[in-house]
C-alpha positions in Angstrom: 0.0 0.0 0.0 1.4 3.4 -0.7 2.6 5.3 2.3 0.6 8.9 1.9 2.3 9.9 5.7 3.5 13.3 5.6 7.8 13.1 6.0 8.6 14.1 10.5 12.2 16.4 9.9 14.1 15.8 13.3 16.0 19.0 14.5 18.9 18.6 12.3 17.4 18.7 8.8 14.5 21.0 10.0 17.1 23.1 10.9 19.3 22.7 7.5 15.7 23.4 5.5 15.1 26.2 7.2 18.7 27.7 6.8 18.2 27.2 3.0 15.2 29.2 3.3 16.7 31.9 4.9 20.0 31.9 2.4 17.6 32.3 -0.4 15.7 35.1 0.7 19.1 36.9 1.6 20.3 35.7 -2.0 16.9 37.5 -3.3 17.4 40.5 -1.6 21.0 41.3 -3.5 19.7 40.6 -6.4 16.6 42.7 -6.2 19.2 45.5 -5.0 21.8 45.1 -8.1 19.2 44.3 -10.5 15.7 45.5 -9.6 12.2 44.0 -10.0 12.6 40.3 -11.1 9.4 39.8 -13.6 10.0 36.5 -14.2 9.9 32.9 -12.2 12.6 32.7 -9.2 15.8 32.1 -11.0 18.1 29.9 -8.5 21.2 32.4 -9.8 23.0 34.0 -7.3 24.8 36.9 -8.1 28.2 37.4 -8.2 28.2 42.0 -9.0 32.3 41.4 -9.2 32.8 38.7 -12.1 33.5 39.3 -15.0 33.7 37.5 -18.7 35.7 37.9 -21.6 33.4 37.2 -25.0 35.2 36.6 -27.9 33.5 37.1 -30.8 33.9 35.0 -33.9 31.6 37.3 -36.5 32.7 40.8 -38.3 29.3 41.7 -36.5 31.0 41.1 -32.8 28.5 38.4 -32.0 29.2 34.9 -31.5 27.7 32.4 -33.3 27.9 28.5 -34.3 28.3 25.4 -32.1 31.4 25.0 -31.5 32.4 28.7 -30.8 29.0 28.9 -28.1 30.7 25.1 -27.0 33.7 26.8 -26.1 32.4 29.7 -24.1 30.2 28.0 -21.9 33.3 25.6 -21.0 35.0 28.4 -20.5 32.3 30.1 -18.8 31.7 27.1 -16.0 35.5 27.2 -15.6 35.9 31.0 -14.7 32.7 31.4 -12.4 32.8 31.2 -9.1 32.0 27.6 -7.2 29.4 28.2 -4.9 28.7 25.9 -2.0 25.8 26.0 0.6 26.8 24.3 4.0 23.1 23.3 4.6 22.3 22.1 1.3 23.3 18.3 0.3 24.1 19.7 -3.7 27.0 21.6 -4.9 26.8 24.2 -7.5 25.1 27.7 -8.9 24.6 29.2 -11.8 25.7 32.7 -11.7 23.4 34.4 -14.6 22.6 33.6 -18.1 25.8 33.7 -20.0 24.1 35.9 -22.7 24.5 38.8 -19.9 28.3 38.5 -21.0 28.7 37.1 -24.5 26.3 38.2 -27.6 25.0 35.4 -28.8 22.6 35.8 -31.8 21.3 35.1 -34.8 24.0 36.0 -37.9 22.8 39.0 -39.7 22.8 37.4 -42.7 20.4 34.5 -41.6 17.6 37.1 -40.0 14.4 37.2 -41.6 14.6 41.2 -42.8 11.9 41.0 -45.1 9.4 39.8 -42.4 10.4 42.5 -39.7 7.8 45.2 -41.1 4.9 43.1 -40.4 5.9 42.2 -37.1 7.0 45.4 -36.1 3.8 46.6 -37.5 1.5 44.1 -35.5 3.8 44.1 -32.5 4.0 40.6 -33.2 6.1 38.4 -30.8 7.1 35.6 -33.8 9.5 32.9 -32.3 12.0 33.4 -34.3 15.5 32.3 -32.7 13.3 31.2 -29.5 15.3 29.1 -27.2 14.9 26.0 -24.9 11.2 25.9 -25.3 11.4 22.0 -25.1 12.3 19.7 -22.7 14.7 16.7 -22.4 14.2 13.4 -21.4 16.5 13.6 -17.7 16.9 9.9 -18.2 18.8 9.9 -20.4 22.0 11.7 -18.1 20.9 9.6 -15.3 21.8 6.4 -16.6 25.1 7.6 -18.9 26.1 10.7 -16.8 28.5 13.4 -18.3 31.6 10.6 -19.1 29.0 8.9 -20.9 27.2 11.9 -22.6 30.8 12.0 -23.3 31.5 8.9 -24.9 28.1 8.8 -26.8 29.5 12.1 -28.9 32.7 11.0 -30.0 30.9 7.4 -30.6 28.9 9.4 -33.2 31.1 11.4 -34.5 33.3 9.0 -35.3 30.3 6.6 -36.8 28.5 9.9 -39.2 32.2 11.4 -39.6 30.9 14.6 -40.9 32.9 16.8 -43.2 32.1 19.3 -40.9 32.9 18.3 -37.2 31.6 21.7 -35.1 28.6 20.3 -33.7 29.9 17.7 -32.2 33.0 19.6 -31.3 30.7 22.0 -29.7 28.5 19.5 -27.8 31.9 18.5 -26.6 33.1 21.3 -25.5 29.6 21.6 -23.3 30.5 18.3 -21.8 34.5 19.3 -21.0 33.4 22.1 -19.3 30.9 20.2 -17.1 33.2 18.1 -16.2 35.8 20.4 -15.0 33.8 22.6 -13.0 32.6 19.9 -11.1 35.8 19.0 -10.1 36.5 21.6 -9.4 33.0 21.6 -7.3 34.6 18.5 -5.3 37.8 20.5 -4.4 35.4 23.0 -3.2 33.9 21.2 -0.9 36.7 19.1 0.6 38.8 22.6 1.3 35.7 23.8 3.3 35.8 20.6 4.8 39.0 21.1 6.4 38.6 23.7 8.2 35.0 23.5 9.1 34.6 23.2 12.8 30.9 21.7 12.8 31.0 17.7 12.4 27.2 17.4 11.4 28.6 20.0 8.6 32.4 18.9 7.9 30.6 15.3 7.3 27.9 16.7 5.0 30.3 18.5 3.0 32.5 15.7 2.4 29.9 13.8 1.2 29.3 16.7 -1.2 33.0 16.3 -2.4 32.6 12.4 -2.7 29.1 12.5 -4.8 31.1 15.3 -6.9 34.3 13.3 -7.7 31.6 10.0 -8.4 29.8 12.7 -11.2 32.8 14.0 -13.0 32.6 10.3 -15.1 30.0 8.0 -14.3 26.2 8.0 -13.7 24.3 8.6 -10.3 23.3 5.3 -8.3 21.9 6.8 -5.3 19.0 9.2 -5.0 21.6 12.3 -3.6 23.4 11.7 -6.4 20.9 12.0 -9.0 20.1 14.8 -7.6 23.5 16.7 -7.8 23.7 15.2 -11.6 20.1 16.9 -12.4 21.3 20.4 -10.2 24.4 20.3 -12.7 22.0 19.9 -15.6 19.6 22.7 -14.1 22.7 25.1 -13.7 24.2 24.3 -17.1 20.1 24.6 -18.6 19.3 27.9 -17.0 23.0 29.3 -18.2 22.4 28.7 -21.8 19.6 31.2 -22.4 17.9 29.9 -19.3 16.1 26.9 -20.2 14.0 26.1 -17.7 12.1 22.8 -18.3 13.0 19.6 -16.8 11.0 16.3 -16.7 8.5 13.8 -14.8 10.7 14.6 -11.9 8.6 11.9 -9.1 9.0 9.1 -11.8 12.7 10.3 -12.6 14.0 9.9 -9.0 11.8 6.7 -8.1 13.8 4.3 -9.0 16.7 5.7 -6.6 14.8 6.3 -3.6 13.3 2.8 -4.2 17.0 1.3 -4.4 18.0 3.6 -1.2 15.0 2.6 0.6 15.4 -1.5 0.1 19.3 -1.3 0.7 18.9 0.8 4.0 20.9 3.8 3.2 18.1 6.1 3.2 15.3 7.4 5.5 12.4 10.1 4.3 13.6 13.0 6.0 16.7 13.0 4.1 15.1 12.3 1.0 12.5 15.8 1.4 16.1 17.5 2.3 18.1 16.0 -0.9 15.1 17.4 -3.3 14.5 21.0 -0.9 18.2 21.4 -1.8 17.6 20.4 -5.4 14.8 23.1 -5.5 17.2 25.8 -4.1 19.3 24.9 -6.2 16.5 26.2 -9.0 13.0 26.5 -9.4 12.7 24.2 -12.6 9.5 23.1 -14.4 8.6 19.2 -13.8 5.4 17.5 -13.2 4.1 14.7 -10.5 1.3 11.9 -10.8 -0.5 11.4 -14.6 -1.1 8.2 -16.2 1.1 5.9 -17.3 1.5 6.1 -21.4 -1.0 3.1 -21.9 -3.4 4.9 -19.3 -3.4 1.7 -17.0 -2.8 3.5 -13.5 -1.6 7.0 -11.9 2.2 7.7 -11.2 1.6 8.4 -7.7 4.4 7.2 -5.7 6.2 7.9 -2.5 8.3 9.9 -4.4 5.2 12.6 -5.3 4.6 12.9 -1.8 8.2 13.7 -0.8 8.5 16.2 -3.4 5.2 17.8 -2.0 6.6 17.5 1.4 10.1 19.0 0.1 8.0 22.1 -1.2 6.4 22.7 1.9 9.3 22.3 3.9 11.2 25.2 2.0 8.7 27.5 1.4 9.8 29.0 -2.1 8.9 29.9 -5.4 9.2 26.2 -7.1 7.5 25.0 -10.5 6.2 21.8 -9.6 2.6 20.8 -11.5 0.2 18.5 -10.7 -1.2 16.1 -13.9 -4.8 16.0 -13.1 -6.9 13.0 -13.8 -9.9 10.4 -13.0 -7.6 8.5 -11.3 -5.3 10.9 -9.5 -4.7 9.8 -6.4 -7.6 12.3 -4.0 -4.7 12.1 -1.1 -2.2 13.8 -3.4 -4.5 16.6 -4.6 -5.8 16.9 -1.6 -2.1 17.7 0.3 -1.4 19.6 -2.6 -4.1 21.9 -1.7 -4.0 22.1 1.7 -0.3 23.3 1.6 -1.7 25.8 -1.3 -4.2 27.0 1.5 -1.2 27.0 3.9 1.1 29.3 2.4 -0.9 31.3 -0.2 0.6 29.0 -3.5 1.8 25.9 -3.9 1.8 23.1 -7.2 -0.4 24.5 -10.3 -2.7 21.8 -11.9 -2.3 20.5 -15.5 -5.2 18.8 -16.9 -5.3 15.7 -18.4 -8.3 16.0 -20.7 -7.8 19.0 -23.0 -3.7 18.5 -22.8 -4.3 15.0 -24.2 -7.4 14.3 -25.9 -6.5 18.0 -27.6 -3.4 16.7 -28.3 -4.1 13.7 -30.2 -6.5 15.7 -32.7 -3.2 16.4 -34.0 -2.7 12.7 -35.5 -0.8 11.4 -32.1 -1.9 8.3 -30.4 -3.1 9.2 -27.4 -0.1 6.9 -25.3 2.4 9.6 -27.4 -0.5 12.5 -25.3 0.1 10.7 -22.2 3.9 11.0 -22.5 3.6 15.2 -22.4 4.2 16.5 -19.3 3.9 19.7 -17.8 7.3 21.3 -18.0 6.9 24.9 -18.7 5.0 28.3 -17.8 2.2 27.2 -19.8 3.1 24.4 -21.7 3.7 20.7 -22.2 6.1 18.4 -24.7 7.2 14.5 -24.4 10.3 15.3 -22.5 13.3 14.0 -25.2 11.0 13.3 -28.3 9.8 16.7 -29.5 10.3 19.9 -30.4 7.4 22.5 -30.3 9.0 25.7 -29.3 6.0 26.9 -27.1 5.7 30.5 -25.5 8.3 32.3 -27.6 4.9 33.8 -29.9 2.2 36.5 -29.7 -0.1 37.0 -31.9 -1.7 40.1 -30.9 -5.4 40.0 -31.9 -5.9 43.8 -30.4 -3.9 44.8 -33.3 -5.4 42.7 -36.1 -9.1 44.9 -34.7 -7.4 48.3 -34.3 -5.9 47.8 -38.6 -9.6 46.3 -39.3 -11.8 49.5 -37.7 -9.0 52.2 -39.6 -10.0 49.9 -43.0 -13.7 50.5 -42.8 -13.6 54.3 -41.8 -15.6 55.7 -44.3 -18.0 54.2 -46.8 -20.7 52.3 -45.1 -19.2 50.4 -42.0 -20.4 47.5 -40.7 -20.3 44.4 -38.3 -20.0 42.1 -41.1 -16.9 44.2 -43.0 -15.4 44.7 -39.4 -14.8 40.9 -38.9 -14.0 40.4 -42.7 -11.0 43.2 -41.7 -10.3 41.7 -38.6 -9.5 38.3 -40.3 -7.6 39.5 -42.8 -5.1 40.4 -40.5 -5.4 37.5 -38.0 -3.8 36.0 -41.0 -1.9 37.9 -42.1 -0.3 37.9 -38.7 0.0 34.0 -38.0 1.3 33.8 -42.0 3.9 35.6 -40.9 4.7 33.8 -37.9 5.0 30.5 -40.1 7.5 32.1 -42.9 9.6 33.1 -39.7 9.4 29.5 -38.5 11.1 28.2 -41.4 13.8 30.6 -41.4 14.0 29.0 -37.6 14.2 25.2 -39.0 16.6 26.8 -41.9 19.2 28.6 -39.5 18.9 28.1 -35.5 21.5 24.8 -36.1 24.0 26.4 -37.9 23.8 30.2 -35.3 22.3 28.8 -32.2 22.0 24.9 -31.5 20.5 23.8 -28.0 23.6 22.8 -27.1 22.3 21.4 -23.6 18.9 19.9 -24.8 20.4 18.3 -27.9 22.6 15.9 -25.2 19.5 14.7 -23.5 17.0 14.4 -26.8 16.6 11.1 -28.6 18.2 11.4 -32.0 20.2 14.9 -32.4 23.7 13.2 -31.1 23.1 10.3 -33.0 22.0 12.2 -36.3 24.2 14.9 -35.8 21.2 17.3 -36.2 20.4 20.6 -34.4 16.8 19.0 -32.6 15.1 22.0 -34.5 16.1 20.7 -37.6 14.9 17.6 -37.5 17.5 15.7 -34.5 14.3 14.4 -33.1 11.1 12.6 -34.4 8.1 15.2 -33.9 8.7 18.7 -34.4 5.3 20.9 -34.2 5.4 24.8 -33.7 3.1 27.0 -31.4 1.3 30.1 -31.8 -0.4 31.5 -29.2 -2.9 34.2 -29.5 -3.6 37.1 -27.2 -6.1 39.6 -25.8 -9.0 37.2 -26.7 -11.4 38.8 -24.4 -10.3 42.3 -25.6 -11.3 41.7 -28.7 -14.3 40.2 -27.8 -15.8 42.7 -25.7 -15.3 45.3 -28.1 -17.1 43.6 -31.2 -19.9 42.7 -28.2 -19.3 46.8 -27.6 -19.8 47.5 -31.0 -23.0 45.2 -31.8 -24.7 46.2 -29.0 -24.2 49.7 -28.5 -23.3 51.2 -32.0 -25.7 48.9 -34.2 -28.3 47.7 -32.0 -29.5 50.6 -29.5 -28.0 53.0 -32.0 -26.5 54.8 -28.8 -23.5 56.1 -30.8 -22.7 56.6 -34.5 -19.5 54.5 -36.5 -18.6 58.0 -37.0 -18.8 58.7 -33.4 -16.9 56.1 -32.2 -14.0 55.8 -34.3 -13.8 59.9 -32.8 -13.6 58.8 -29.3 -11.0 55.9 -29.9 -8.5 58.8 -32.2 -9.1 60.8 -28.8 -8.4 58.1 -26.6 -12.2 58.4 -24.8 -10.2 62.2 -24.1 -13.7 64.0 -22.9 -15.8 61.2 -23.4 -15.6 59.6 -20.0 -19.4 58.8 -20.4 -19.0 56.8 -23.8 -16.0 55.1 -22.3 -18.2 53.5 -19.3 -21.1 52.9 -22.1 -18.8 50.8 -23.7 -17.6 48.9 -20.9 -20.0 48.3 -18.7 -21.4 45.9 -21.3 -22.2 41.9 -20.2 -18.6 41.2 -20.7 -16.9 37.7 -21.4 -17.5 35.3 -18.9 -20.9 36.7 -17.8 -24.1 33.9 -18.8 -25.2 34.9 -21.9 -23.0 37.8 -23.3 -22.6 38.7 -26.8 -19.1 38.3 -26.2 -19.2 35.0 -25.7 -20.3 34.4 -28.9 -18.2 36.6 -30.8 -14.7 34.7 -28.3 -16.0 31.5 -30.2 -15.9 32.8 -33.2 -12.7 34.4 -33.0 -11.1 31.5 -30.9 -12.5 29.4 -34.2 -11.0 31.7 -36.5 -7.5 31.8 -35.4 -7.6 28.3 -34.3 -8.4 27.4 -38.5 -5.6 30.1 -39.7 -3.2 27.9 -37.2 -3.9 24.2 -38.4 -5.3 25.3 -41.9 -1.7 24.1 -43.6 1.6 24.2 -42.3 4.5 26.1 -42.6 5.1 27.6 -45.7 7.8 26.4 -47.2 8.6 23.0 -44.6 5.2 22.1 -44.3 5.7 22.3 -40.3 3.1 21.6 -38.7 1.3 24.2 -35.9 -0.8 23.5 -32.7 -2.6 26.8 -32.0 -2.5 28.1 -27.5 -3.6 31.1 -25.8 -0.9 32.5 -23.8 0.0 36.1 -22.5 2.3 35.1 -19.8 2.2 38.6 -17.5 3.3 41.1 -20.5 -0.4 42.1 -20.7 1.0 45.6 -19.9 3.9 45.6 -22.6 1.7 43.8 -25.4 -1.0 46.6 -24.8 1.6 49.3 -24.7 1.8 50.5 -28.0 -2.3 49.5 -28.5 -4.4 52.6 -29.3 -7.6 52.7 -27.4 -10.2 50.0 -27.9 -13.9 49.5 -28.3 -14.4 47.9 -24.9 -13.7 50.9 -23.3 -9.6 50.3 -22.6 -7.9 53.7 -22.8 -4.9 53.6 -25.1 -1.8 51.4 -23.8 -3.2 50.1 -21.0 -3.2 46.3 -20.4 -5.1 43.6 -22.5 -6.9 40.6 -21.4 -4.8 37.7 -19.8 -4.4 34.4 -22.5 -8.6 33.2 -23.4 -9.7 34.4 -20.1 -12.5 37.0 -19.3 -11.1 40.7 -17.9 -11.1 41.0 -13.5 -14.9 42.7 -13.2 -16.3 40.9 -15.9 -18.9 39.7 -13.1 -20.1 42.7 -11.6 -23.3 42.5 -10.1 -23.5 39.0 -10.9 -24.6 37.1 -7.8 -22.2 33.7 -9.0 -19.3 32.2 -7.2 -17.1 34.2 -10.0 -14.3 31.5 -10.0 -16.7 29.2 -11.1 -18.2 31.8 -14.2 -14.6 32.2 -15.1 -13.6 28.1 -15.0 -16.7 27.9 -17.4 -15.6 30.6 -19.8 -11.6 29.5 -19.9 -13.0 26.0 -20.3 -14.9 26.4 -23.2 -12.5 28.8 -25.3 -9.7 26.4 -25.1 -7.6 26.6 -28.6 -8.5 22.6 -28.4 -5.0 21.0 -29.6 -3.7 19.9 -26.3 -1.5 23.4 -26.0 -2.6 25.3 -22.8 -4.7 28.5 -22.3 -4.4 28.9 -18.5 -7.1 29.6 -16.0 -6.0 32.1 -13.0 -7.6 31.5 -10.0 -7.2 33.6 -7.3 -9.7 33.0 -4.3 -9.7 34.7 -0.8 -9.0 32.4 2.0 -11.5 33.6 4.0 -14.4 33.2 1.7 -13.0 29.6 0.4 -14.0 28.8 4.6 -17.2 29.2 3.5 -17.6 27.5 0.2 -16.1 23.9 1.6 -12.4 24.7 1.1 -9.9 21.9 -0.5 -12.9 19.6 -1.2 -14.3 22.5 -3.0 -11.4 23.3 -4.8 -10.9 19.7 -5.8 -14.4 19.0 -7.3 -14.0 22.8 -9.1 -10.4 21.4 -10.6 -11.8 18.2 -11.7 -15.1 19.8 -12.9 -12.7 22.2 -15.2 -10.7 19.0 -16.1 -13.8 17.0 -17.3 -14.9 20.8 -19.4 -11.6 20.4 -21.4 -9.2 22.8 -19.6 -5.7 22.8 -20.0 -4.3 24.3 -17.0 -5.3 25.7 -13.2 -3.1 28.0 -11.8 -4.4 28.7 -8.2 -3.8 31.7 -5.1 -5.5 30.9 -1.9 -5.0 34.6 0.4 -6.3 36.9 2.0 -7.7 40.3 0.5 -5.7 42.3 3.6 -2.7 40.3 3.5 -1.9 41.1 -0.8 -3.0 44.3 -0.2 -0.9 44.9 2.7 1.7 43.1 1.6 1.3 44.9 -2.5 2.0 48.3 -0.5 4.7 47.2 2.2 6.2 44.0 0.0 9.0 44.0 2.1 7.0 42.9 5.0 6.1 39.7 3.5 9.7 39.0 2.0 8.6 35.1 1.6 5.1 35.4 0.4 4.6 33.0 -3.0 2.3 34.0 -5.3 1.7 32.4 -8.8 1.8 34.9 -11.3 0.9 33.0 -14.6 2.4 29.3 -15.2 4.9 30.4 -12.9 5.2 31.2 -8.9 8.0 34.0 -7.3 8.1 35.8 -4.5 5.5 38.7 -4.2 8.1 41.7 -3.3 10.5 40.9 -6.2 7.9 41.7 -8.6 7.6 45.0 -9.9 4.5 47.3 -8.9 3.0 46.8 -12.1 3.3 42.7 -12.3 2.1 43.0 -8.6 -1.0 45.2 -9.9 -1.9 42.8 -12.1 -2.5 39.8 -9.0 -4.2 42.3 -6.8 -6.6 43.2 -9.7 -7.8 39.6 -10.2 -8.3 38.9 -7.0 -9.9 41.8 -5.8 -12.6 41.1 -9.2 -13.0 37.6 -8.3 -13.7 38.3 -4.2 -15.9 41.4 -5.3 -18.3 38.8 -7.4 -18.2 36.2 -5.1 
């Protein structure tokens, strides 16, 4: 029977756990001084003001480009930085900041796409092109060759192929060399603090540190700590190269050692949750727990998924960790996962298994390929080593494609009808342009900038000696996600409603007050706004989202790529640049003044349920639910529910029936805050006094003072809409 008991720390690794929390806020604090805000999920860097890098560039442009020259940098890189060690963690290592804050390394201007910049400059279009890392490898892999097998594999291969030209292999190489030497040089490390480290709890620990270092250098983990160092090497090498982030099934990855520990007697729980706390300082990388197995026999559920939840709780920081939800998910799991949540304000997100899978295999996959994608990004999901899809580097800004459609039918005789026509013309003209950059990507990104660090862990790209975006690995499918869904349309419900059927303003009128950014027309601005919105029973909008949604979805999976054929799978995704993608946005028909924010991803704007007398969380499940882009790519749903209240409305059982009720609808993703109203507002104008609270801001969770106001502003907003309309 599985053992759901939560892990009991004794006094020493409490202790050690608790130190680690401590070190990282500390950690956050300089960085937040030297660098500011930090809009993003909780990088495990820490920062290093002093060091310094010499780049040496190897084009007339003073960039450096190509495998093997990028190879040689980062070896040199992990060679020069400086080798951190934390006395209370059981792992070795940190990454110091992505190396592209020292070296330039970009696209050649000769391989850029110039002749598509004016349409994506026009549309403030975010197209992909050169996007890095936005797939995931298969951690396996380095677990059972480690880095003097990675090794071996690439000069097997390059030996076997025996290219004419030898630079990606020489780069990959190079990657490895310099992995290898810097944890060496990790071991010395840790065996000079050793001996002079007074503490024999501490002197013991560290050289234990050296002794699973010196193991690593050549061979493969056999023990659960050391699979963990080997993956926080991988994670500090990942986030380094243009700060990959995505890692793997991480409870079913490290089962197999705690198994082995457990029946050979050299492990107990507690030091388990410490092993995988330390792996999480070490960085906050995107895996998943639970799911189905691939031929949809049982859940994943282990001991293992519990220690990981118990790890996260224990440490109490920002950590990526999601939650495959199913049928058959064990209710134990979930259940923890939401009690912790309720605990400490965030916790695990919850990735669905019905619109991830069943969506994905409309795509022509067998559904035991679907099962295989896990949960290892912001938003999004791949088969960890098998495929390539590039998701979250795109934005296709549908506010954009409406502002060009109402300047084209100024004049004339205007209409709903010639609006959309407009408004579809550009859609696709947009998304066309998107695919013509992505085969200029499949052309080019081997030859400037290879994934050097995924390629080693992918099945094929060593041992076809191909780039995986260029065909290294069997299924390669592109994303484009659309944005401001719900800007969009509110404004056409704007438009029907108040322009053609009360007649309460003119075309003429309108297209006035948007040149004049609703300057002096307050009272037209609230007219169009305070509209039944998307997400409230029976709006206009909702049917005009559908018919967008439907629209962009077809211009997506209509035909491939241009020129490759590559195929797309259409997502919804803002991440939290709502404010920068409706910065340079003129003023819009739902009454948003010009470059304010637009909508999040396919969900409804905060307020959309005023004076609605509806649990609003459950209005807004609904409404993400059933605008889902339906390929198996995710369009989020933000929940953000006051503590308080959730007292009242039956609390985790609640929550659990409302996640599996938005499973069963088709949703993709749940991304949950449990707070208090006076805590984020106290804490949003004093974030200082709440240095550790976790909030999830999209796919992601951070730390709520490291966020800048506006990023804070955003969280505050939705959860001050959703407790106002509940």
């Amino acid at each position: 029977m599985l053992n759901t008991d939560k892990v009991l720390l004794s006094p020493l690794y409490e202790q050690r756990i608790k130190k680690l929390h401590e070190d990282k806020l500390e950690i956050n604090e300089v960085k937040m001084k030297e660098l500011g805000s930090l809009d993003f999920d909780d990088w495990g860097f820490v920062h290093y003001p002093d060091f310094k890098f010499e780049a040496r560039p190897n084009h007339e442009s003073g960039i450096v480009y190509g495998p093997l020259a990028i190879g040689e940098h980062l070896r040199r890189f992990f060679n020069e930085i400086p080798k951190y060690i934390n006395k209370n963690s059981a792992l070795a290592g940190a990454w110091v900041g992505p190396l592209s804050n020292y070296v330039k390394i970009e696209i050649a201007p000769e391989d850029q796409p110039v002749e598509l910049r004016e349409i994506w400059d026009k549309y403030d279009t975010r197209p992909g092109f050169g996007g890095m890392n936005h797939c995931a490898g298969d951690i396996s892999i380095g677990l059972q060759l480690g880095w003097g097998g990675l090794l071996n594999k690439i000069r097997y291969y390059k030996k076997i192929n025996a290219p004419d030209n030898t630079d990606f292999y020489d780069g990959e190489e190079q990657v490895v060399l310099g992995m290898q030497e810097w944890i060496s040089a990790l071991a010395l490390e840790a065996r000079t603090l050793a001996d002079t480290e007074a503490n024999l709890k501490t002197r013991e620990n560290l050289l234990d540190m050296a002794k699973v270092n010196e193991w690593l250098v050549n061979n493969p983990p056999r023990t659960l700590r050391e699979a963990c160092q080997f993956i926080a090497h991988f994670q500090t090498l990942d986030r380094t190269y243009f700060v990959g982030g995505a890692l793997d099934q991480l409870d079913e990855a490290l089962r197999p050692f705690y198994e082995k520990d457990i029946q050979d007697g050299r492990l107990t729980d507690e030091q388990a949750v410490w092993y995988i706390a330390s792996l999480f300082f070490n960085d906050t990388h995107y895996s998943q727990i639970a799911g189905l197995t691939p031929d949809g026999s049982k859940d994943m559920t282990s001991r293992m998924s519990f220690i990981i939840l118990d790890a996260m709780h224990a440490l109490h920081i920002p950590i990526n960790i999601a939650l495959r939800v199913h049928d058959k998910v064990n209710p134990v799991l979930l259940k923890r996962s939401l009690e912790y949540t309720m605990e400490e304000g965030t916790g695990v997100d919850y990735s669905c298994n019905v619109g991830c899978e069943e969506g994905y295999v409309k795509n022509g996959f067998p559904m035991q390929l679907a099962r295989k994608r896990a949960k290892v990004g912001c938003n999004w999901t791949c088969i960890p080593g098998e495929e390539y899809p590039l998701q979250d580097v795109t934005r296709c800004n549908l506010g954009f494609a409406l502002y060009y459609a109402l300047q084209d039918i100024r004049g004339g005789n205007p209409s709903l009808e010639a609006l959309f026509e407009r408004f579809c013309f550009h859609t696709k003209t947009i998304i066309d342009s998107i695919k013509a950059g992505y085969d200029k990507h499949y052309e080019v990104m081997g030859r400037n900038k290879p994934e050097l660090v995924y390629n080693l862990f992918m099945h094929g790209p060593i041992e076809r000696g191909l780039n995986c975006s260029e065909g290294g690995v069997d299924i390669l499918n592109f994303n484009i996600d659309g944005v401001a869904l719900a800007t969009v349309s509110d404004s056409f419900a704007a438009i029907e409603q108040r322009v053609v059927m009360e007649k309460r303003i003119t075309w003429e009128q309108l297209f006035l007050t948007l040149d004049n950014n609703y300057e002096g027309a307050e009272n037209i601005r609230l007219m169009m706004k305070n509209i039944k919105r998307l997400g409230s029973p029976d709006s206009l909008a909702k049917a005009w989202a559908v018919k967008i949604r439907d629209y962009f979805v077809w211009c997506c999976k209509n035909e491939g790529t241009p020129k490759y054929h590559l195929p797309i799978i259409p997502g919804m995704f803002s991440h939290g640049t709502i404010l920068e993608l409706g910065s340079k946005l003129p003023a819009t028909p739902n009454g948003r003044r010009s470059g304010e924010a637009i909508s999040h991803s396919n969900e409804p704007d905060p307020g959309f349920a005023a004076g609605i007398h509806t649990f609003s969380p459950t209005l807004k499940a609904n409404a993400v639910a059933l605008l889902q882009p339906g390929y198996g790519n995710s369009a989020p749903l933000h929940l953000d529910i006051d503590l308080d209240l959730l007292k009242h409305e039956g609390g985790a059982d609640a929550l659990a029936a409302l996640i599996h009720a938005h499973n069963q609808m088709g949703g993709t993703l749940i991304n949950l805050n449990c707070l208090t109203k006076e805590k984020l507002l106290e804490a949003h104008e004093n974030p200082q006094k709440y240095p550790d609270l976790i909030v999830r801001v999209t796919g992601y969770s951070a730390f709520f003072a490291s966020l800048s106001k506006e990023y804070r502003q955003q969280i505050v907003d939705r959860f001050l809409s959703a407790e106002a309309n509940s």
